[in-house]
Residue frames as qw, qx, qy, qz and C-alpha x, y, z in Angstrom:
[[0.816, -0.318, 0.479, -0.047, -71.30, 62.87, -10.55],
 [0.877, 0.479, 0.035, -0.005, -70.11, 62.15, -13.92],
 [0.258, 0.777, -0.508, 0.267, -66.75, 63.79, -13.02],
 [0.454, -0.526, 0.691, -0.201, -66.08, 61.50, -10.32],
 [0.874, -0.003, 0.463, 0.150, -66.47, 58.39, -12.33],
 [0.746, 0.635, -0.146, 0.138, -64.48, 59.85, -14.53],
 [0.236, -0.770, 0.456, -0.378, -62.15, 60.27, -11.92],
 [0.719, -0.251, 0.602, -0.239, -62.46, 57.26, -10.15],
 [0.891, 0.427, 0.087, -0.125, -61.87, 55.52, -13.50],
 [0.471, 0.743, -0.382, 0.282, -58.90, 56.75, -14.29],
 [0.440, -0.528, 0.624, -0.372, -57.59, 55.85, -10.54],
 [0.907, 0.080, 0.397, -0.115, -59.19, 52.30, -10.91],
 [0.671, 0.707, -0.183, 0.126, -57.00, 52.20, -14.15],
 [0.093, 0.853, -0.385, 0.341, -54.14, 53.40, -12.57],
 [0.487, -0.508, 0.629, -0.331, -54.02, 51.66, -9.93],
 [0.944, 0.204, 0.257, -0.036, -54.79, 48.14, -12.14],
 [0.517, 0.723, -0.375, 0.265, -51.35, 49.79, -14.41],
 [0.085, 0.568, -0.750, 0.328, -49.18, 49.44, -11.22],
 [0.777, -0.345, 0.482, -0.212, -50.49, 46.30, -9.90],
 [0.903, 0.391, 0.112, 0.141, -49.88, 44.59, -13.15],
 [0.408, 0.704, -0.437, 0.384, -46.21, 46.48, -12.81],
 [0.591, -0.405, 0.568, -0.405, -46.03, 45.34, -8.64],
 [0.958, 0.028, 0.097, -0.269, -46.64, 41.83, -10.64],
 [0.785, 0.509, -0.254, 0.246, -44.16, 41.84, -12.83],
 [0.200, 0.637, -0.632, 0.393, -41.57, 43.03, -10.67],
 [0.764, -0.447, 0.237, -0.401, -42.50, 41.11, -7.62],
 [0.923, 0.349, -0.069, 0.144, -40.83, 38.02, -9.70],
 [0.522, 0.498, -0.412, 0.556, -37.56, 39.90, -10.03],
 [0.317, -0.672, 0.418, -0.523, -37.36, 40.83, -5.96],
 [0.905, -0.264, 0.272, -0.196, -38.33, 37.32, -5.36],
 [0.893, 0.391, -0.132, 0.179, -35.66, 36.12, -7.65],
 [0.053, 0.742, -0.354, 0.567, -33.13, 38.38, -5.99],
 [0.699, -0.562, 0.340, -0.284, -34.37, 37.04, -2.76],
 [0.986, -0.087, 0.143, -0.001, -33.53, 33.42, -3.80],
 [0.783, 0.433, -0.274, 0.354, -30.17, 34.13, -5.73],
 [0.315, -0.720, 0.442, -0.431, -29.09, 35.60, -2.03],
 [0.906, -0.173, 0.225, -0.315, -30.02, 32.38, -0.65],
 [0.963, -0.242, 0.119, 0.026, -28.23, 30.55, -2.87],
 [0.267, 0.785, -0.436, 0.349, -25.41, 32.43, -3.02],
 [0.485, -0.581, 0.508, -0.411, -25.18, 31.92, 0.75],
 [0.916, -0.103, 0.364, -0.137, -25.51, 27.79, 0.12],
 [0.908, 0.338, -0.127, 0.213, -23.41, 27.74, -2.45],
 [0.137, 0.787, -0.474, 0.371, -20.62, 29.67, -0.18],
 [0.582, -0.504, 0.565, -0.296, -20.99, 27.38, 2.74],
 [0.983, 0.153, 0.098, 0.026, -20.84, 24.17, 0.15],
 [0.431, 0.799, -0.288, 0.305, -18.03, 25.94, -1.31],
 [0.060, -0.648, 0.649, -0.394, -15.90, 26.21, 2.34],
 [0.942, -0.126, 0.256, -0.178, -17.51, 22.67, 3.36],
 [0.815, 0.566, 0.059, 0.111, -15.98, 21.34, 0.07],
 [0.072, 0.909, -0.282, 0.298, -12.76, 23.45, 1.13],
 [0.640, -0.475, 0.377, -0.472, -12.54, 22.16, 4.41],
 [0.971, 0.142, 0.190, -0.025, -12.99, 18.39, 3.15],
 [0.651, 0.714, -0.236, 0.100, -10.20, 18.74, 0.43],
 [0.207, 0.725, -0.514, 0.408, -7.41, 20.08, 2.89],
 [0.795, -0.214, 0.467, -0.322, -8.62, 16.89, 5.29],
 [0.927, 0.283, 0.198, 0.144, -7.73, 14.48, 2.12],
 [0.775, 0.520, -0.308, 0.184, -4.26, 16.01, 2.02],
 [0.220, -0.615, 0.666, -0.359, -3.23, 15.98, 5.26],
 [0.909, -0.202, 0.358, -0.069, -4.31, 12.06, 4.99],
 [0.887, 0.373, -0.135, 0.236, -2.98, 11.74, 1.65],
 [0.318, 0.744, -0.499, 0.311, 0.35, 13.25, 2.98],
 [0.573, -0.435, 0.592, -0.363, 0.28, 11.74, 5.92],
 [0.974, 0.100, 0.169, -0.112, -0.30, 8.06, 3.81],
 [0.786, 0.588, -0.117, 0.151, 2.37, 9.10, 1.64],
 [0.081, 0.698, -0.663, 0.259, 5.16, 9.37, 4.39],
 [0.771, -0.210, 0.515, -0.309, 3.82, 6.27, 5.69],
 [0.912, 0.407, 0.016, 0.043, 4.72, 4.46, 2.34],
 [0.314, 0.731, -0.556, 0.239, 8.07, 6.08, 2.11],
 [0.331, -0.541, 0.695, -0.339, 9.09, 5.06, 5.59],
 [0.826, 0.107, 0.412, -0.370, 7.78, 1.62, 4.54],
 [0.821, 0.562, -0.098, -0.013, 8.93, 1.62, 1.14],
 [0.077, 0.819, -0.478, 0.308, 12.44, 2.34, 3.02],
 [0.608, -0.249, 0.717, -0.231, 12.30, -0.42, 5.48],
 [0.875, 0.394, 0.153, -0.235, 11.35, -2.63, 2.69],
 [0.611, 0.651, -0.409, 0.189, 14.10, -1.75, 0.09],
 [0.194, -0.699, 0.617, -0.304, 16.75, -2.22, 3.31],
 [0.729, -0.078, 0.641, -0.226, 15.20, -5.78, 4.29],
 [0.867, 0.492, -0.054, 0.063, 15.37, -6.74, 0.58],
 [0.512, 0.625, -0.540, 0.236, 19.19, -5.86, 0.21],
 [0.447, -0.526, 0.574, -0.440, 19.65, -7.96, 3.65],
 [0.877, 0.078, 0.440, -0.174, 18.12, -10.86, 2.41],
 [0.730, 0.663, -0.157, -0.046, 19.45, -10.31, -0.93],
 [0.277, 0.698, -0.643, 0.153, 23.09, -11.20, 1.00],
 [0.457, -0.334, 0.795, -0.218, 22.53, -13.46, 3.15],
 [0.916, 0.354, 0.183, 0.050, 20.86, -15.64, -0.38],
 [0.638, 0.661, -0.394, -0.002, 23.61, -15.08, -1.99],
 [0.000, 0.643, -0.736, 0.213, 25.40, -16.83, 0.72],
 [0.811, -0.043, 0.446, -0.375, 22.88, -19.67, 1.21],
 [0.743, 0.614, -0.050, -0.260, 23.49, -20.02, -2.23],
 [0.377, 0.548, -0.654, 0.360, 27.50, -20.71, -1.48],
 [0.362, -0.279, 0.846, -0.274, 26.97, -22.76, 1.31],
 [0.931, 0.147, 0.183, -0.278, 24.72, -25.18, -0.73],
 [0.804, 0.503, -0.299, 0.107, 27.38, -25.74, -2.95],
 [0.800, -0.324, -0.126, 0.490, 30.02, -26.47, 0.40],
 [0.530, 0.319, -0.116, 0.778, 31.94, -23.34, 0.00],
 [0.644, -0.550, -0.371, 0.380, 32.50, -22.11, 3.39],
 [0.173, 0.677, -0.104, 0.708, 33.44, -18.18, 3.94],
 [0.423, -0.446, -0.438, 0.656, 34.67, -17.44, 7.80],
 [0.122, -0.902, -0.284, -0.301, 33.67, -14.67, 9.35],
 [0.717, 0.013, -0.368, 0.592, 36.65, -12.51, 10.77],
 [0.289, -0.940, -0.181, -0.004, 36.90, -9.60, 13.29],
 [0.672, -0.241, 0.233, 0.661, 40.78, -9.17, 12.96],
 [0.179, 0.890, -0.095, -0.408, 41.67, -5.64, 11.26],
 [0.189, 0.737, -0.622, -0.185, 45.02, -7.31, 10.50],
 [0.863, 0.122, -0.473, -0.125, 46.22, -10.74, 9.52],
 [0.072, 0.299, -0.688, 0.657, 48.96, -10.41, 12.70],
 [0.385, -0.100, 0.608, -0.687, 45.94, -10.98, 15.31],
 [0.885, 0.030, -0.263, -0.382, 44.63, -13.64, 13.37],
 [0.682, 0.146, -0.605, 0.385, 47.78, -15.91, 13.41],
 [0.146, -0.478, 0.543, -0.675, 48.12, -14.10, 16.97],
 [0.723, 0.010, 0.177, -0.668, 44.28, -15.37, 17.88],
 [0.787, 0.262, -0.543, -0.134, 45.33, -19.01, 15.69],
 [0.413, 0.426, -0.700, 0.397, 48.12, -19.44, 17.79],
 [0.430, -0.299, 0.510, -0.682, 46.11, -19.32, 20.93],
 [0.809, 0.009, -0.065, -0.584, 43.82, -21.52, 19.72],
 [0.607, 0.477, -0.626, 0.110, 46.93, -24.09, 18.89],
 [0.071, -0.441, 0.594, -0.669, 48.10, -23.76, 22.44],
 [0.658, -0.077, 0.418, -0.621, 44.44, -24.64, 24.07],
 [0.916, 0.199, -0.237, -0.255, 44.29, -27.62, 21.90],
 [0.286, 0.385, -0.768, 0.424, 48.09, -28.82, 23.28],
 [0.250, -0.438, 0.376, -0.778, 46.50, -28.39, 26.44],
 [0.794, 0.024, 0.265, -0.546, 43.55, -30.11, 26.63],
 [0.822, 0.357, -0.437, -0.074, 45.74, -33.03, 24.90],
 [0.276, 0.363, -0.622, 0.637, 48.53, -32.90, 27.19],
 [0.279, -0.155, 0.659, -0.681, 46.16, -32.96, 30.15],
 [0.064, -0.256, -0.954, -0.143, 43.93, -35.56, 28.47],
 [0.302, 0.376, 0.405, -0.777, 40.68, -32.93, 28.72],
 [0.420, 0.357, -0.353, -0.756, 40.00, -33.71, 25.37],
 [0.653, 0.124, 0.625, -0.409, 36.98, -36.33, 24.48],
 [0.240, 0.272, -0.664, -0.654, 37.04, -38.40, 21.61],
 [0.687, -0.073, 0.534, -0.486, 34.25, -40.65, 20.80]]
């Protein structure tokens, strides 16, 4: 019998040598397991995170033609106003600027003359109202 526990020792040995190696690795497989894992979480954070980004520039572009077209309508309405003060500004002080539609001076005096006429008129036929 002495050979089998010497046997069986050496086995019992053995077999205590590769659990205590089955320990040690066991760590690295499990570690393996988890950097899968969070490979996998950090890919889907990764295309989340993607995903999000190319959402904030289709707003920001989208804001930023909304300013233009804004900033455009602005700048226009400023130089609009900016002429029609500078004419408030000349009618406070009494200086009067007609507005013609005549290409040529001819179809003013043409257009004058009419006007001359209708005023005869309405004299000459007493239509005109003085008070």
């Amino acid at each position: 019998m002495g050979l089998f526990d010497f046997l069986k020792k050496q086995e019992l040995e053995a077999i205590k040598q590769l659990n205590s190696q089955l320990e040690r690795y066991k760590l690295i497989s499990d570690i393996e397991l988890e950097a899968e894992r969070l490979k996998k979480d950090l890919e889907q954070t990764v295309s989340s995170k993607i995903i999000e980004i190319k959402n904030v520039e289709t707003e920001f572009n989208s804001l930023n033609s909304n300013y233009q077209t804004a900033l455009e309508t602005y700048k226009n309405l400023r130089k609009e106003v900016s002429v029609f003060e500078s004419k408030l500004d000349l009618i406070e002080f009494g200086i009067y600027e007609p507005v013609y539609d005549f290409e040529r001076s001819d179809d003013y005096r043409a257009e004058q003359n009419k006007i001359i006429q209708l005023q005869k008129q309405m004299i000459s036929s007493e239509r005109v109202y003085t008070s």
